[in-house]
Every structure is written in structure tokens, then in C-alpha cells.
C-alpha distance (Angstrom), angle and dihedral (degrees) to the residues before:
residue distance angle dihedral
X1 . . .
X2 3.71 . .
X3 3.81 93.4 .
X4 3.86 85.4 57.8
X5 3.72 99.2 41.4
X6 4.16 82.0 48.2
X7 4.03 90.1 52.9
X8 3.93 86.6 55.9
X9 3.04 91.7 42.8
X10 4.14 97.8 57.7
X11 4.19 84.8 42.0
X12 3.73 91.3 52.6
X13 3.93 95.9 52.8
X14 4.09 90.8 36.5
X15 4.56 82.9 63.3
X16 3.82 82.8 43.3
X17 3.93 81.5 51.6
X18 3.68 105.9 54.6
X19 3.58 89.9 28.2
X20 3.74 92.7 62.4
X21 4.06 87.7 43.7
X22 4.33 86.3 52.7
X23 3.88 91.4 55.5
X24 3.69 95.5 32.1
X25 4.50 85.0 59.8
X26 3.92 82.8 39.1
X27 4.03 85.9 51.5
X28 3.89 90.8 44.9
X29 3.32 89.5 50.4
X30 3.48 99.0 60.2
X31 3.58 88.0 44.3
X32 3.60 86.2 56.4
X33 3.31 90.7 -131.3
X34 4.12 87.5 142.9
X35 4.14 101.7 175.8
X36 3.51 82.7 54.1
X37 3.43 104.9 45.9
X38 3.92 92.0 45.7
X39 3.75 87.6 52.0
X40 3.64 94.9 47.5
X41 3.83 90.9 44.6
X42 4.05 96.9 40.3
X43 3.81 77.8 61.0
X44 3.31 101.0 51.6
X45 3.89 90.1 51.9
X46 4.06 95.1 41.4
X47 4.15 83.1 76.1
X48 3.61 111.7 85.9
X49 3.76 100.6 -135.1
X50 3.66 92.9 57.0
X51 3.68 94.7 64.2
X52 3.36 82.2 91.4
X53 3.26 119.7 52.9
X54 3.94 112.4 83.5
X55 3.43 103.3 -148.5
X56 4.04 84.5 66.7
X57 3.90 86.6 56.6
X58 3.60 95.3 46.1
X59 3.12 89.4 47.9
X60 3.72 100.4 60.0
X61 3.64 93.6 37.4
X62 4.02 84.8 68.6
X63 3.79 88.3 45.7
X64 3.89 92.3 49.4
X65 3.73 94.8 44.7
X66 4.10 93.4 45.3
X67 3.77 85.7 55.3
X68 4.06 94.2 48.3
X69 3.81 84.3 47.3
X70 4.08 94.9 51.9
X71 3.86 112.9 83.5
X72 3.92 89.4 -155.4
X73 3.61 89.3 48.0
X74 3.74 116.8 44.3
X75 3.53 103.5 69.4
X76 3.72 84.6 63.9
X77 3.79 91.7 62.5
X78 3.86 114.9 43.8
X79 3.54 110.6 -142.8
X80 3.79 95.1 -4.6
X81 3.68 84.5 160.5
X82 3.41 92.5 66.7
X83 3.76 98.2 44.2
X84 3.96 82.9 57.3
X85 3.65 96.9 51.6
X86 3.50 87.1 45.1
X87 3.58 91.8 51.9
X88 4.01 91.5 54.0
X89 3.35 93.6 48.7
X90 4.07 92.7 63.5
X91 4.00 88.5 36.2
X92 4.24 83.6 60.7
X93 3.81 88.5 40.2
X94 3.30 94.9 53.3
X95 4.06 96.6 46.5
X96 3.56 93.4 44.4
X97 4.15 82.2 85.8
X98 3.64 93.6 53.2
X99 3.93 102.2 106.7
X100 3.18 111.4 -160.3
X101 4.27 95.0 77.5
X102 4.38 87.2 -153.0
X103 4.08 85.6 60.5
X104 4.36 90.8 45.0
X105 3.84 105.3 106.8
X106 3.71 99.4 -7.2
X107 4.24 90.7 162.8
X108 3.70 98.0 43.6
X109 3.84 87.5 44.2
X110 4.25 89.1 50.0
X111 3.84 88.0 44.6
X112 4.03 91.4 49.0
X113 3.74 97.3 -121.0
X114 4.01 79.5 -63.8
X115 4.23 98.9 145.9
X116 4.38 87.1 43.1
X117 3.98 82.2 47.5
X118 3.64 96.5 51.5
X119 3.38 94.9 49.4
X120 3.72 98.6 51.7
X121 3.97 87.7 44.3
X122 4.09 85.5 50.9
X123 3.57 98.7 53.9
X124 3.61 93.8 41.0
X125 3.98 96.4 47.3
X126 3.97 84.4 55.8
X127 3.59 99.0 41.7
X128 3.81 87.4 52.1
X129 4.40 87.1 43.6
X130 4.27 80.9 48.1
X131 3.91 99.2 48.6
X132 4.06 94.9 39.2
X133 3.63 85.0 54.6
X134 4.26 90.1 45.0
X135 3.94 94.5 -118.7
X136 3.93 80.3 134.4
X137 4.05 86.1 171.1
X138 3.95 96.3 59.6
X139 4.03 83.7 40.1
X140 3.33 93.9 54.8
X141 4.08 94.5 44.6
X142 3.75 87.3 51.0
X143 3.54 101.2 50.2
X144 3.65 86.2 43.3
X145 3.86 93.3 53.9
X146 4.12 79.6 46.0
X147 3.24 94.1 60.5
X148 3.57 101.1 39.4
X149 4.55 89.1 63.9
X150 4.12 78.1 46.4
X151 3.33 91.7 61.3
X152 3.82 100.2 44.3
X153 4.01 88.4 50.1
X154 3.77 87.1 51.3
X155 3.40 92.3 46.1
X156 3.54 103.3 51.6
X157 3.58 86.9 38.2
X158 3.52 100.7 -111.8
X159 3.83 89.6 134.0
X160 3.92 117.2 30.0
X161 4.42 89.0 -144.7
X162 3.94 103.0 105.1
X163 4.08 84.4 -174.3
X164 3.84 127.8 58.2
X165 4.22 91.7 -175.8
X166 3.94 103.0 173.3
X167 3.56 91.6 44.1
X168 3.85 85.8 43.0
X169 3.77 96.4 45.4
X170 4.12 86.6 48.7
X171 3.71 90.8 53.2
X172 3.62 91.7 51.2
X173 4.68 92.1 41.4
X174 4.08 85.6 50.8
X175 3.85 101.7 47.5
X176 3.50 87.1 38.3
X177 3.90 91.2 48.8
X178 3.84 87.5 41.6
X179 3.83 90.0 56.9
X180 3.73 97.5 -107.6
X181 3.82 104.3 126.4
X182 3.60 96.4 163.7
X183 3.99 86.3 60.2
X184 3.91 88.3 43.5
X185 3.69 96.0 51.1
X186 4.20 89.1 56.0
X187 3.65 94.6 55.5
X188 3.76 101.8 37.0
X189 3.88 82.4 45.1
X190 4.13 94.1 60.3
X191 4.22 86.6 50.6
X192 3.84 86.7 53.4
X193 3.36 95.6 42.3
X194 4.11 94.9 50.7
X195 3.62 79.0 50.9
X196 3.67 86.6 -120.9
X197 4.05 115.8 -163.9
X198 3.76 122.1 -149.2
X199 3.80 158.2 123.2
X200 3.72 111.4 -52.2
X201 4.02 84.5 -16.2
X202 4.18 89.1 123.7
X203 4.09 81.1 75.3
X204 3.98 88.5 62.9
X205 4.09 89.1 59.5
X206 3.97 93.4 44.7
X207 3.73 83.4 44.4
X208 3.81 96.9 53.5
X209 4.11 93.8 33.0
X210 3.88 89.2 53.9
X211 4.43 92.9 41.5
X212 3.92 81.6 61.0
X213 3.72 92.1 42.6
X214 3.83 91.8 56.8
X215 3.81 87.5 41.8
X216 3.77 92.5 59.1
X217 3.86 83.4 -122.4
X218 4.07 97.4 147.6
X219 3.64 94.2 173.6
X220 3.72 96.4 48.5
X221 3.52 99.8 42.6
X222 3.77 94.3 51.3
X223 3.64 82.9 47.8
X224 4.13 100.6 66.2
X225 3.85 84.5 33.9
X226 3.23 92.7 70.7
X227 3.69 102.8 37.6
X228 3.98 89.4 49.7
X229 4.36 78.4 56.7
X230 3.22 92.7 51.2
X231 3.94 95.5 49.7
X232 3.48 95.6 35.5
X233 3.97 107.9 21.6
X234 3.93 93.8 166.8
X235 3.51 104.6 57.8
X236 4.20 107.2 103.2
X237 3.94 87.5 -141.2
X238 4.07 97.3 89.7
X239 4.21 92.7 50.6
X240 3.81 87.0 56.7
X241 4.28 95.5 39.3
X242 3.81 87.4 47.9
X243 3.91 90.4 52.4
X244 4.16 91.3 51.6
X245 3.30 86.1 55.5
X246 3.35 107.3 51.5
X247 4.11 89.5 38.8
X248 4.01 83.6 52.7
X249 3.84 90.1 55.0
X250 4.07 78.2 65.9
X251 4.03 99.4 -138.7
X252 3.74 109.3 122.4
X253 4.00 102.3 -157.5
X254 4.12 86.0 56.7
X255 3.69 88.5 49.5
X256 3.82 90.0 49.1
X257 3.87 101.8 46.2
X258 4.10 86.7 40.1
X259 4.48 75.6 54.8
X260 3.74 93.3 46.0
X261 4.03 95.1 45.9
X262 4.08 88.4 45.4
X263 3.59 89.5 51.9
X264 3.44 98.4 44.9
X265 4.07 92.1 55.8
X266 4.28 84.1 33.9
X267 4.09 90.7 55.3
X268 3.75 91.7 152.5
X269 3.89 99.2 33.0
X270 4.21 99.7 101.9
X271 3.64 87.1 -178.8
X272 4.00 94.5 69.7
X273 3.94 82.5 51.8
X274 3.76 91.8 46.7
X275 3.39 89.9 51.5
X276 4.09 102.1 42.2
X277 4.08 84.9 50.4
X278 3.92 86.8 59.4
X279 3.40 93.6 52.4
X280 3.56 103.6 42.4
X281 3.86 93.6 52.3
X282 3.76 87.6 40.0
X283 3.39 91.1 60.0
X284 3.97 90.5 42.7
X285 3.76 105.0 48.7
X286 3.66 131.3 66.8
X287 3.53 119.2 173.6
X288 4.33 81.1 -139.6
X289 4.24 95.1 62.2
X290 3.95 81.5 -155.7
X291 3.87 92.9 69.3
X292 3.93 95.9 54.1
X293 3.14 122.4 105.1
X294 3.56 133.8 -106.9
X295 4.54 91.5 -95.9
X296 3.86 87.9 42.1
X297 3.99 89.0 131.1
X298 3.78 91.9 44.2
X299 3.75 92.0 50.7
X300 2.93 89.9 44.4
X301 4.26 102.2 52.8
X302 3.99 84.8 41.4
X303 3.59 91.6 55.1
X304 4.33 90.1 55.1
X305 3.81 89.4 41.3
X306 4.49 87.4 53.7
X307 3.39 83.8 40.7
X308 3.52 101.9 51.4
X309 3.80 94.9 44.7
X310 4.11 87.7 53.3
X311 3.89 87.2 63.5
X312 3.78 95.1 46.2
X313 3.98 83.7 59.6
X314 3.84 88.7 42.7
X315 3.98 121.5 17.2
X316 3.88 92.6 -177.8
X317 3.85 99.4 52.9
X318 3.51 105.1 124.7
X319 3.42 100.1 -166.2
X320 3.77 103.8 61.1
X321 3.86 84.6 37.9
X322 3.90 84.2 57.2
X323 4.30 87.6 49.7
X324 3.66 91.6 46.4
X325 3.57 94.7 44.9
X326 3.83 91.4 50.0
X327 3.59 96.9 41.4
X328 3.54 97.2 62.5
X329 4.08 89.1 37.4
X330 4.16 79.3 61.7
X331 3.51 91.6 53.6
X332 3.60 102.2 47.3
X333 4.15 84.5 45.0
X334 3.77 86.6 60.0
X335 3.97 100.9 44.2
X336 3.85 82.0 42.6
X337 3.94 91.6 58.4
X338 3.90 93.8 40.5
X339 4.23 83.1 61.5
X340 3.73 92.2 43.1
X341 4.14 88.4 52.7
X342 3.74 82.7 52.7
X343 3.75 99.8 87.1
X344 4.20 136.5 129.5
X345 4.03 119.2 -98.0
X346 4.02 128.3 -164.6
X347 3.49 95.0 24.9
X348 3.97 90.2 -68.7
X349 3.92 116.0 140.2
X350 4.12 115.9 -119.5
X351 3.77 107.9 -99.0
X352 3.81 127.7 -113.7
X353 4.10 87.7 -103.9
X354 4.12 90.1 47.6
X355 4.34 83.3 43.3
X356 3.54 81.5 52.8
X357 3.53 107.4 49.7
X358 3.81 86.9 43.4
X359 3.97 86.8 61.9
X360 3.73 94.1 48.0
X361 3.89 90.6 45.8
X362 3.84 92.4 52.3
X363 4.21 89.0 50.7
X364 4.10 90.8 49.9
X365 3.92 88.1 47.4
X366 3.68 96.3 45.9
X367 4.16 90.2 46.2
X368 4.35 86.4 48.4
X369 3.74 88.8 52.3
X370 4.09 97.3 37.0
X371 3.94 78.6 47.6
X372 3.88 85.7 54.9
X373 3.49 101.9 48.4
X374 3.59 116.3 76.1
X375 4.27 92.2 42.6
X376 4.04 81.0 50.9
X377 4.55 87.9 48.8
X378 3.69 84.6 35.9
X379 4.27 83.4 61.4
X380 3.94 92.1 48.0
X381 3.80 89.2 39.5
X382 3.97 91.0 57.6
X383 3.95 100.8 32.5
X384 3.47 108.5 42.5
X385 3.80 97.2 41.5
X386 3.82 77.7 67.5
X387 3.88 130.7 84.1
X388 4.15 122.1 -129.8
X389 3.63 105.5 6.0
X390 3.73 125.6 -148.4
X391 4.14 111.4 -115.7
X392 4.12 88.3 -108.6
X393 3.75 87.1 54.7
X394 3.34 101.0 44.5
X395 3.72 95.0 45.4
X396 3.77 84.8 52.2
X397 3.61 90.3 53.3
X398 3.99 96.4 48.5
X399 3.90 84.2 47.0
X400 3.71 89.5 52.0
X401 3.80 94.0 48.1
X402 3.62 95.4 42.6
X403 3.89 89.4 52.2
X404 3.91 90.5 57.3
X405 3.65 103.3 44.7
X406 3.82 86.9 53.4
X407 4.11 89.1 44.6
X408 3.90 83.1 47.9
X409 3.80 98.4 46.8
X410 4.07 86.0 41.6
X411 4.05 85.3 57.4
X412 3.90 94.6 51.4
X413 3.98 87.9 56.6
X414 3.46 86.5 51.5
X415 3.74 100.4 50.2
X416 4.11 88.3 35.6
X417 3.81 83.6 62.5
X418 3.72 87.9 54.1
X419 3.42 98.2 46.6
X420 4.12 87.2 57.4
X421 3.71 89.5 55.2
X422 3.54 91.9 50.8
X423 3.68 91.7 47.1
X424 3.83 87.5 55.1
X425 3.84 82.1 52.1
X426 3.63 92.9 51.3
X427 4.25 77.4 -134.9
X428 4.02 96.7 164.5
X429 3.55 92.0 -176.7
X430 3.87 94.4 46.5
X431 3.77 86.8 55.4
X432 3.62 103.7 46.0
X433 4.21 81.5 50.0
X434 3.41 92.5 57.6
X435 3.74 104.2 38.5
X436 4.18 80.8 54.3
X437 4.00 90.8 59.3
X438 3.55 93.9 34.8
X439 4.03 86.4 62.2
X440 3.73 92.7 43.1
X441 3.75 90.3 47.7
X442 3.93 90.8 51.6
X443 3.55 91.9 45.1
X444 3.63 86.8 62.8
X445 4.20 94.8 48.4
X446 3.67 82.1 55.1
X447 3.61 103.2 55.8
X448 3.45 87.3 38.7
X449 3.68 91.8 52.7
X450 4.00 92.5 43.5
X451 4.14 86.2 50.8
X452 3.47 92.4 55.0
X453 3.77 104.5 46.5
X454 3.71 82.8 53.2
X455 3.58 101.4 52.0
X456 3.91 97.5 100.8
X457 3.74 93.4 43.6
X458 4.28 93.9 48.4
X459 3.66 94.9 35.2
């Protein structure tokens, strides 16, 4: 009996022991005598059974987190921060099995949250210090580690916030900044998903929708689309994203109904017209015929029909006068050819049906180009009325100028073919006709020709 009574005994004093060394760390510490205290408590915590008692823990996450908070002190301690938070994290562990929920977290409560406070105001004061000085990697590790004692306050409902969004939107500018865009993509992607509503924050869901884009991440991408919609319905940015996609996916009649819905909730948007007319007669034309597909002429007609309802929205739109122009052009170039293929072999003369078709062949081309002409003068009308010219508009206006000196030259061949029939006729006043248009028409290849040798100078 007295050996057992002597065993207690020696337990008894070694509590007293490590119970003296706890509140002799807890008495250095508020001493701030911090080597000693972290001594005294690293001690403490070195013994096995103590790893379970929470007070020990708490205890050294105060130590830890004094230390990272004294200038004379820190460099001492790498990462003492971290220890700290580390520290608080087993203290919370370890009172999450307290029942009774009055007795859970009875320091922290006493100390108002003070040592998880410190350390979220620590890492955010240097992340801030890190990103004013543009170390955007140490910013973004700080206002990571911020984030992450957020969360754990938030979590164990120490704080009723579920989302800290500067420090969120930070994280997500200084790994983005520090050219970590996987990193950046998680942080702007909690903002969008809290829906989150702010100043210039419509540039986080374009951000994150266009990320996924580049990723080939369909799902994901449509995802933030949509929620930057939602939050922000009115900006024009989502119409245009949602037609990328859906022209990335690579089939054409999705691209055209997703064209046909936008316009039809986009009435007065010509752009979206512009834009579907391009496509369609992109898709249509090939200067190769062989590598059009099967609808080419359909395409083709729809694209002039989009195309002519842009410019009843907006006359002075050089561009889809340019694609009008040109479209017809292409036509006539094509009707043109078929005549030119039209031609006699083995010394036999071209029979009165071939003469005829020849005739007919000429009239369509003529009516393509005069069907050309006045969206090609419209182009020269609009552009060169106008001072420095952008290099799409001026190429659009050398394109338009080049188009009607070769429609203008085309027309003197054409009334130079007259004039040798009438010659034949002996038709005097059939000649003198012609030779009147043919200088008018040349008069117009040489302004033409003078306007665009002078482009780069005037514009």
C-alpha cells in the first residue's frame, strides 16, 4: 500500500510540475519576456501528455503570435505566425470535444477572439506592406494565410461573415499580378460565386469566364458567364462571350440560331447584324467554288439580306458597306469568269447559242458590279471625307477604291466592244455616244486612281 500511495504521490507532484511550467510561460508572457515564455511553453508541449490539454496550445499560440507581432523579435522565429495559427487551430480542435457548448472556448471567448484577431490583422498589415511595395508573391501568400484564420473564425462561428471580399479580391489581384492564374481564378471565383456586387467588380466575372475560355473549360466558362449576367445583365460583354463560345464549339447552325436569338433580344444593336452577315457569307464563300459547301448560295443570299438590314439601321457604316460592296464585286468576278471560259476551240467559230449566252453573261456581270458600286462610293464617301484614318479603315478604303477602278476599267471594255459594233455599223451617232461615256467612265478610274495613291499622304 505504501508503494502505491508513493506512485500517486510522484504523479500528483509531476501535474503540479508541468502545471507550474504552463503558468510560469503564461507569467512570462505577460511579462513579455517572449524567449522565455516560448522556452518555457515549447517545454511544456515537448511532453507527450500535454499535447492535449488546450490551455497548453492556447497558450503558445499567444506566445507565437506576440513574437510575430514584436519587431525585435520576429526575425528570431521564422514564421512564428504560422506556428501561432497552428497552435489555435489544435487549441479549437481540442475544445471542439468539450460538451457542454457554454465551457467551448472559454479563453478565446475572455480574450475577445484577440490572438485569432491579431493574426488576421498581421498577415493582412504585411500583405498590404508586400503589395504596396509590388512583391505581389509575398502579397498574395499573406492574404492567403489571412484568409485562411478568416475562414476558421467563420467556420467555427466566431464571426457570423461567411465572405472576407477585399481580402479575397486582393488574393486573387496579387496571384494574378504574380503570374499565378490558377491561384487567381480560386479567389476571384469565391467573389463570383457569392455573387458579390461592386466597383469595377464586373471585370472579375469576364476575367474568370474568359480564364475558362482559354482553358477549354466549356462548362466553367459558361458557368461565370452567366453569373456575371445575372449580376450585371446590362453590360453588352456576355452577348458577345456567349457567341465565342458557341462559334468555338465549331458548328455553324448553333452559331447562327445563338445569332438569330441575340438579335432578336439586340433589335437595335446593328453590330450583332454586322457581325452575323460576316459569318454567314464567311461560311458561304470560298474563293475555290469546290470548297463551298453544299448551301453556299443560301449563305450566301442570307448574308446580303443581314447585311442589308445592318445599313438600314446605319447608312454610314463603312464596314458592311465595304461587305456589300465586295460581295456583289465577287459575284460579278464569277459570272465574269464563266464568260471568259466561254471561248471557241479547233479553229471553230462560237455558235449563236454560245454568242448568246456570252451576251446574257456580260448583262448579269455588269448588273453584279452596278450592284457594287454605290456600297463601294458609299466607302470613299464616308472614309475619305474623314481626317487620320485607322489602318482597318484605310485598308477598307484602298479596297473600296481598288474595287471601282477595276469595275470602271471593266465598263470601258464593255462599251469599247460596243463602239466596234457600231463601227461595223458605220452608226456615227452610236460612236460619238459611246466615246462620251467612255471619257466620263475614265474620268472616274482616274480620280479613283489619284485618291488612292494618295491615301497614305491624306490619311
Amino acid at each position: 500500500m505504501k508503494k502505491l500511495f508513493l506512485t500517486a504521490m510522484l504523479a500528483v507532484i509531476g501535474f503540479m510540475s508541468q502545471a507550474q511550467k504552463l503558468e510560469k510561460a503564461k507569467d512570462l508572457l505577460s511579462r513579455k519576456k517572449l524567449p522565455e515564455a516560448k522556452t518555457e511553453i515549447d517545454n511544456v508541449l515537448a511532453v507527450e501528455k500535454n499535447k492535449t490539454n488546450s490551455e497548453a496550445w492556447y497558450t503558445k499560440a499567444k506566445i507565437y503570435g506576440a513574437i510575430a507581432a514584436d519587431s525585435t523579435q520576429k526575425a528570431t522565429v521564422p514564421d512564428a505566425r504560422g506556428t501561432a495559427f497552428e497552435a489555435m487551430k489544435q487549441y479549437l480542435s481540442l475544445e471542439a470535444g468539450v460538451k457542454e457548448a457554454a465551457k467551448r472556448n472559454i479563453q478565446l471567448t475572455i480574450d475577445n477572439n484577440a490572438p485569432l484577431i491579431e493574426l488576421y490583422t498581421g498577415y493582412s498589415k504585411d500583405a498590404a506592406s508586400f503589395y504596396n511595395a509590388s512583391n505581389f508573391n509575398d502579397a498574395f501568400v499573406n492574404f492567403k494565410k489571412s484568409l485562411e484564420v478568416f475562414d476558421l473564425m467563420s467556420e467555427r462561428n466566431i464571426i457570423p461573415i461567411k465572405l472576407d471580399t477585399t481580402t479575397t479580391l486582393y488574393a486573387g489581384i496579387s496571384a494574378e499580378k504574380a503570374q499565378k492564374p490558377d491561384d487567381a481564378a480560386v479567389y476571384y471565383g469565391k467573389i463570383a460565386e457569392a455573387k458579390a456586387k461592386g466597383e469595377g467588380f464586373v471585370e472579375i466575372y469576364k476575367w474568370l469566364a474568359d480564364y475558362y475560355r482559354r482553358k477549354d473549360d466549356v462548362t466553367n466558362a459558361a458557368k461565370f458567364a452567366a453569373l456575371g449576367k445575372e449580376v450585371y445583365p446590362t453590360d453588352p460583354f456576355w452577348t458577345g462571350f456567349e457567341l465565342d463560345m458557341a462559334r468555338e464549339k465549331g458548328n455553324k447552325e448553333d452559331l447562327f440560331q445563338k445569332y438569330e436569338a441575340v438579335i432578336k433580344e439586340n433589335p437595335d444593336n446593328y453590330l450583332f447584324l454586322f457581325n452575323y452577315g460576316v459569318e454567314l457569307y464567311q461560311t458561304g464563300y470560298d474563293p475555290d467554288a469546290s470548297k463551298r459547301p453544299a448551301n453556299s448560295k443560301e449563305l450566301i443570299n442570307k448574308a446580303v439580306e443581314v447585311m442589308t438590314k445592318t445599313l438600314e439601321k446605319k447608312p454610314d457604316f463603312a464596314n458592311a458597306n465595304m461587305v456589300l460592296g465586295q460581295i456583289y464585286y465577287n459575284q460579278g468576278v464569277e459570272i465574269n469568269n464563266e464568260n471568259k471560259n466561254i471561248r471557241p476551240s479547233g479553229g471553230v467559230k462560237l455558235t449563236p447559242e454560245q454568242l448568246k449566252k456570252k451576251e446574257e453573261l456580260r448583262a448579269e456581270t455588269s448588273k453584279k458590279f452596278d450592284q457594287a458600286l454605290p456600297y463601294l462610293m458609299k466607302v470613299d464617301e464616308i472614309l475619305d471625307a474623314q481626317g487620320k484614318l485607322k489602318m482597318e479603315e484605310k485598308d477598307n478604303l484602298k479596297n473600296a477604291l481598288d474595287l471601282l477602278i477595276i469595275i470602271n476599267e471593266e465598263k470601258v471594255n464593255q462599251l469599247e466592244q460596243k463602239k466596234r459594233q457600231a463601227e461595223a455599223k458605220k452608226d456615227a451617232a452610236g460612236i460619238k455616244a459611246i466615246d462620251a461615256e467612255i471619257k466620263k467612265i475614265q474620268d472616274n478610274v482616274t480620280k479613283y486612281t489619284d485618291k488612292y495613291n494618295n491615301i497614305d499622304r491624306k490619311h
